[in-house]
C-alpha positions as CSV (number, residue, x, y, z in Angstrom):
1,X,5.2,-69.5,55.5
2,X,5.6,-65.7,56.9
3,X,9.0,-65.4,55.0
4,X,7.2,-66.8,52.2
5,X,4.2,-64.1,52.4
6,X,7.1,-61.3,52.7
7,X,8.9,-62.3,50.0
8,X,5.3,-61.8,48.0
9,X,4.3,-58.7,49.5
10,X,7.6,-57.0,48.6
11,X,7.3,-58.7,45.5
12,X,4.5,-57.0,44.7
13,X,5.0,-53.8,46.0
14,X,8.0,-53.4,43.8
15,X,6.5,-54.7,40.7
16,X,5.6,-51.4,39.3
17,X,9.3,-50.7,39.3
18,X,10.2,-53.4,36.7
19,X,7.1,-53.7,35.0
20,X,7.0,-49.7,33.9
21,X,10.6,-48.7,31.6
22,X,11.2,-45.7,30.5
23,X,9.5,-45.4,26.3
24,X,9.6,-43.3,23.8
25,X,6.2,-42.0,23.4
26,X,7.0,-39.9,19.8
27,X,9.9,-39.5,17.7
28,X,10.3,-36.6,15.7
29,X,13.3,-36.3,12.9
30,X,13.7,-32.5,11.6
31,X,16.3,-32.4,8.5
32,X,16.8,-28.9,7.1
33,X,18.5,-29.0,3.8
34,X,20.5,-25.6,2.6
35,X,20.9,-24.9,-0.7
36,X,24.2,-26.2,-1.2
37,X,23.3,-29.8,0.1
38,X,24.4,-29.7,3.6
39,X,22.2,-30.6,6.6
40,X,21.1,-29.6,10.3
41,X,19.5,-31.7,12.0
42,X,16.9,-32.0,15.4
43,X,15.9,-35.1,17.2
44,X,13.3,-34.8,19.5
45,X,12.2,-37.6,21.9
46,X,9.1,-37.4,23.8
47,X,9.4,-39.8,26.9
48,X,7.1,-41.4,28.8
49,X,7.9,-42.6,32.2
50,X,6.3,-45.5,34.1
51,X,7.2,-44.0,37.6
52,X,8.4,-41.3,39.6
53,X,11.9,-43.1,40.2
54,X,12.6,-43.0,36.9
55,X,12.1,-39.0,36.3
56,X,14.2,-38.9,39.4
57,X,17.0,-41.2,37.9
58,X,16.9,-39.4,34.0
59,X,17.3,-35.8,35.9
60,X,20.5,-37.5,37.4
61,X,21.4,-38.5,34.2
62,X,20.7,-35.4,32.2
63,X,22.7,-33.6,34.8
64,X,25.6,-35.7,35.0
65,X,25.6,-36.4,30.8
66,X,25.1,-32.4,30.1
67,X,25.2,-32.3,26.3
68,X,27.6,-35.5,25.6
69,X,26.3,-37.4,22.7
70,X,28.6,-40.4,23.7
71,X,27.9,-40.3,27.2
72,X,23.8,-40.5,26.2
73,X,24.4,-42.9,23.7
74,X,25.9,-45.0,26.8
75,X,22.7,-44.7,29.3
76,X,19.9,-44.8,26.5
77,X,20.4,-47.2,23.5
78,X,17.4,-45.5,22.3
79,X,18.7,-42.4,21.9
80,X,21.5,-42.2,18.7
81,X,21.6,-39.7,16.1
82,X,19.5,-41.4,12.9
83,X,20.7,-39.7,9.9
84,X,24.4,-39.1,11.4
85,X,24.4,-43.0,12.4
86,X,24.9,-43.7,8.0
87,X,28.1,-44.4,6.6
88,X,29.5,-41.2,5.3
89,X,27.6,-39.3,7.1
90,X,29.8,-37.4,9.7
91,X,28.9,-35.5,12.3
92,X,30.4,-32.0,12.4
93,X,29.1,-30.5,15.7
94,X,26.4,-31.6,18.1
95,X,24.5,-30.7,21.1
96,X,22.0,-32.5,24.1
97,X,19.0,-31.0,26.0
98,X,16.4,-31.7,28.2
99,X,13.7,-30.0,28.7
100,X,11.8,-31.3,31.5
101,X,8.0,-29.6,31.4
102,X,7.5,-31.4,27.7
103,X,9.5,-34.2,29.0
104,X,11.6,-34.0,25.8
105,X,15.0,-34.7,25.0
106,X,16.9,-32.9,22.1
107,X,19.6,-34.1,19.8
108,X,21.2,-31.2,17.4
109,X,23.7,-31.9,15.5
110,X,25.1,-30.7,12.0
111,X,26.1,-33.4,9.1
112,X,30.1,-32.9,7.8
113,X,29.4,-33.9,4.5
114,X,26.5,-32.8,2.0
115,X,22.9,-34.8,2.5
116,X,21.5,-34.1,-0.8
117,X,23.4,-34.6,-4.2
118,X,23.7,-32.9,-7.2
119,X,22.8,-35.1,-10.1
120,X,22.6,-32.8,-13.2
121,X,23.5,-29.4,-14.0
122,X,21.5,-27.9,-16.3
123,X,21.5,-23.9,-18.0
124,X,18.9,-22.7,-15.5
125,X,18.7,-24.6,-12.8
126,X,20.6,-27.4,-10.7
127,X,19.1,-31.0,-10.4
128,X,19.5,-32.1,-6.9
129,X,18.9,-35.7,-5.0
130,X,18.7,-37.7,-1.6
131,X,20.2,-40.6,-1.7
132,X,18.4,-43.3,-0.1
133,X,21.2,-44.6,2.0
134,X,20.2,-41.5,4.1
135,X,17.4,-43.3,5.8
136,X,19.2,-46.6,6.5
137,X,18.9,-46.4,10.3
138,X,15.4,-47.0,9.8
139,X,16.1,-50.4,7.6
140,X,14.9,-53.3,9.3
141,X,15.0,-56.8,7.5
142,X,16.0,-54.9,4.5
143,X,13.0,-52.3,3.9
144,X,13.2,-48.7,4.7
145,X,10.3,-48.8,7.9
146,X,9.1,-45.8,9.8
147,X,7.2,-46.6,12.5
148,X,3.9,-44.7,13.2
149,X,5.1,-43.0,16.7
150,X,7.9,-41.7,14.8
151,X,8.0,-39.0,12.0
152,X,10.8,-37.9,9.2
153,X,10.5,-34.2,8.1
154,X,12.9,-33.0,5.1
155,X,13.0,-29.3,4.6
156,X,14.0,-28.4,1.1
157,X,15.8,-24.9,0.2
158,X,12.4,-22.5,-0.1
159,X,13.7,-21.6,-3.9
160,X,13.4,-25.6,-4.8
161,X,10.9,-27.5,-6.5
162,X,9.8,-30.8,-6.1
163,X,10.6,-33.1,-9.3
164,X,10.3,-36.8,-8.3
165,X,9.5,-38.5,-5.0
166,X,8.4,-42.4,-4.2
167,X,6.6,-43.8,-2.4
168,X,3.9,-41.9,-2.6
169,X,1.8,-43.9,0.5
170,X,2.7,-42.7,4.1
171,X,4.1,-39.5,2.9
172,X,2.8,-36.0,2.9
173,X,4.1,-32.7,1.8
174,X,3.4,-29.2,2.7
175,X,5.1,-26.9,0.5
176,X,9.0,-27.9,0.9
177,X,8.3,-30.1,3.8
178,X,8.1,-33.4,3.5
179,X,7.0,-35.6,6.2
180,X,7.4,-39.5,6.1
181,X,5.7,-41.6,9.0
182,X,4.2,-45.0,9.1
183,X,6.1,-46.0,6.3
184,X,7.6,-49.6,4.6
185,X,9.2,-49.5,1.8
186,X,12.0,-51.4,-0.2
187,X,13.4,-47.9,-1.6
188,X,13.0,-44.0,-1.5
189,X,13.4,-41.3,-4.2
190,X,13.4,-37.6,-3.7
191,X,14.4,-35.4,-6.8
192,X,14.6,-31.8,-6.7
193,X,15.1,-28.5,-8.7
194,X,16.5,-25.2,-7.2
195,X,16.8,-22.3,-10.3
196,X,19.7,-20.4,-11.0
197,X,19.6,-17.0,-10.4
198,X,20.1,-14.5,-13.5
199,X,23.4,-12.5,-13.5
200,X,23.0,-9.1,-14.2
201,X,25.8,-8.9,-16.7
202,X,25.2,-10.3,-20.0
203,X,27.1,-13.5,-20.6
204,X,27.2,-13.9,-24.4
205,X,29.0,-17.0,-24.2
206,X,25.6,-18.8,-22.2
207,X,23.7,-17.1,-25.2
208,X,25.2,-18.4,-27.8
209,X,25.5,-21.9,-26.3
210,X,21.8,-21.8,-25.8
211,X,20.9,-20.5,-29.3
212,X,23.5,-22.8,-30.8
213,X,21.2,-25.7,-29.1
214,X,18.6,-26.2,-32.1
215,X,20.0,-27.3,-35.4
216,X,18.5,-24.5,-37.7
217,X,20.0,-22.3,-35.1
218,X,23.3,-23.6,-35.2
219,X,23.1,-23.6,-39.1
220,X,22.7,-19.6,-38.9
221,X,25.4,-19.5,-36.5
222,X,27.8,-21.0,-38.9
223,X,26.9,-19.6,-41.6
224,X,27.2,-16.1,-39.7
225,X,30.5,-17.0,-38.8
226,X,31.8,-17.7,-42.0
227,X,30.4,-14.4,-43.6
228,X,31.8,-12.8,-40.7
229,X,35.5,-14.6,-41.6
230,X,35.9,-14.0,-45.2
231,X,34.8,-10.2,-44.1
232,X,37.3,-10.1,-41.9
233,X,40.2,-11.5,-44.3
234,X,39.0,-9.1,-47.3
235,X,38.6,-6.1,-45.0
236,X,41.8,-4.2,-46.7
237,X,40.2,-4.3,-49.8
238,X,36.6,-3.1,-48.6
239,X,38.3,-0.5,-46.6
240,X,40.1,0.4,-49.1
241,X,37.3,0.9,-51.7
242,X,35.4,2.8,-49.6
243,X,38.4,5.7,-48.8
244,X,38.4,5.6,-52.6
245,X,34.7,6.2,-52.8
246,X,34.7,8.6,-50.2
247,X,38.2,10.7,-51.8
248,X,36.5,10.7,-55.0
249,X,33.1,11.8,-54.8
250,X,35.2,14.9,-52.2
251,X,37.1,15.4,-55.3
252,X,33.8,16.0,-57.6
253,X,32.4,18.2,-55.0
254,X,35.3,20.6,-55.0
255,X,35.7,21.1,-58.9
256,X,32.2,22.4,-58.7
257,X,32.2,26.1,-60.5
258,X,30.9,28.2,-58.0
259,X,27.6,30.4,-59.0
260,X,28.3,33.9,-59.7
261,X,26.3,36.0,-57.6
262,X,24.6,38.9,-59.6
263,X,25.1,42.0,-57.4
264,X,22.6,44.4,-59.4
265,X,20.2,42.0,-59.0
């Protein structure tokens, strides 16, 4: 009966230890976008931990793992980059960090190949997208689902403009920010603009494709350039006529008598 009271007593004493695990309290996915398509990215896990042994044992850890992704990824299952986790979606370079007053751990890393696409190139400006395979690790039974202790911010190039983006619900934007949170959905759709710049020199060959692009204008332009050809294969003959013109009305000028000039005047 004693041994059977001890066992309880340590029982309970050391249920706190295996009740409480170590959570993540808030999820934050920063994507920065440059204006060729490629991405950086930061991760940032808030944790919360149930007792002091376990902020003892993640300081061990954080030590001993310094900024290896793999040797993380091995402790924490939690903790894997989201958007580098996608097929195709290679991971040139990353870094870990702990910072232990917030209690948050960091994940940078930068994406290999480009995160947004360009879908259409147009005069004045490029037509860019983001494909939705970007957000597979959050797909769970086949719908894209952000939980609501975790957010998704896209940062679009400063000069862009946004053209298309579904869903609308569980989705804000500020400026070229666009945050998704508490979000299920079966797809996603994010369509942007970024303008070409003007060159300085004048490019007549973008000028005449552009006024070429209306009918009545492309009319003009062939006509032009047919006036322009038969000038062109007669121009012998114009220049011609106009040395004679010119050699003969010289001719006239100098047979002229000239005026006597009456000295007693």
């Amino acid at each position: 009966m004693k041994n059977l009271l001890a066992a309880v007593a340590i029982a309970f004493f050391l249920m706190p230890l295996f009740v409480h695990s170590l959570e993540v309290s808030t999820h934050l996915v920063e994507i920065e976008v440059d204006e060729a398509g490629f991405a950086s990215v930061v991760e940032k896990y808030t944790l919360d931990f149930g007792t002091t042994r376990e902020v003892l044992e993640f300081k061990e850890n954080a030590t001993r793992n310094s900024s290896s992704l793999l040797a993380w990824q091995s402790d924490y299952n939690f903790f894997y980059p989201r958007i580098g986790q996608v097929v195709q979606n290679i991971i040139e370079k990353s870094s870990v960090a702990y910072e232990e007053e917030t209690r948050t751990l960091f994940l940078n890393y930068i994406l290999a190949n480009r995160f947004a696409q360009i879908t259409k190139e147009e005069p004045r400006q490029t037509i860019w997208s983001v494909p939705a395979k970007n957000l597979l690790a959050f797909e769970v039974e086949g719908l894209i689902f952000i939980p609501e202790n975790t957010s998704v911010k896209i940062s679009i190039p400063k000069n862009a403009e946004i053209i298309s983006l579904e869903p609308t619900a569980g989705i804000r934007v500020e400026n070229n920010d666009i945050f998704l949170s508490g979000i299920r959905t079966s797809s996603f759709k994010l369509e942007y603009s970024v303008q070409k710049p003007l060159s300085s020199t004048f490019n007549i060959l973008e000028a005449l494709r552009e006024f070429a692009s209306s009918t009545p204008n492309f009319i003009l332009l062939v006509i032009a350039v047919v006036v322009a050809t038969v000038i062109y294969a007669k121009r012998k003959a114009v220049t011609e006529k106009i040395e004679n013109y010119v050699v003969k009305h010289s001719e006239l000028e100098h047979s002229r008598p000239e005026e006597e000039i009456d000295l007693e005047a």
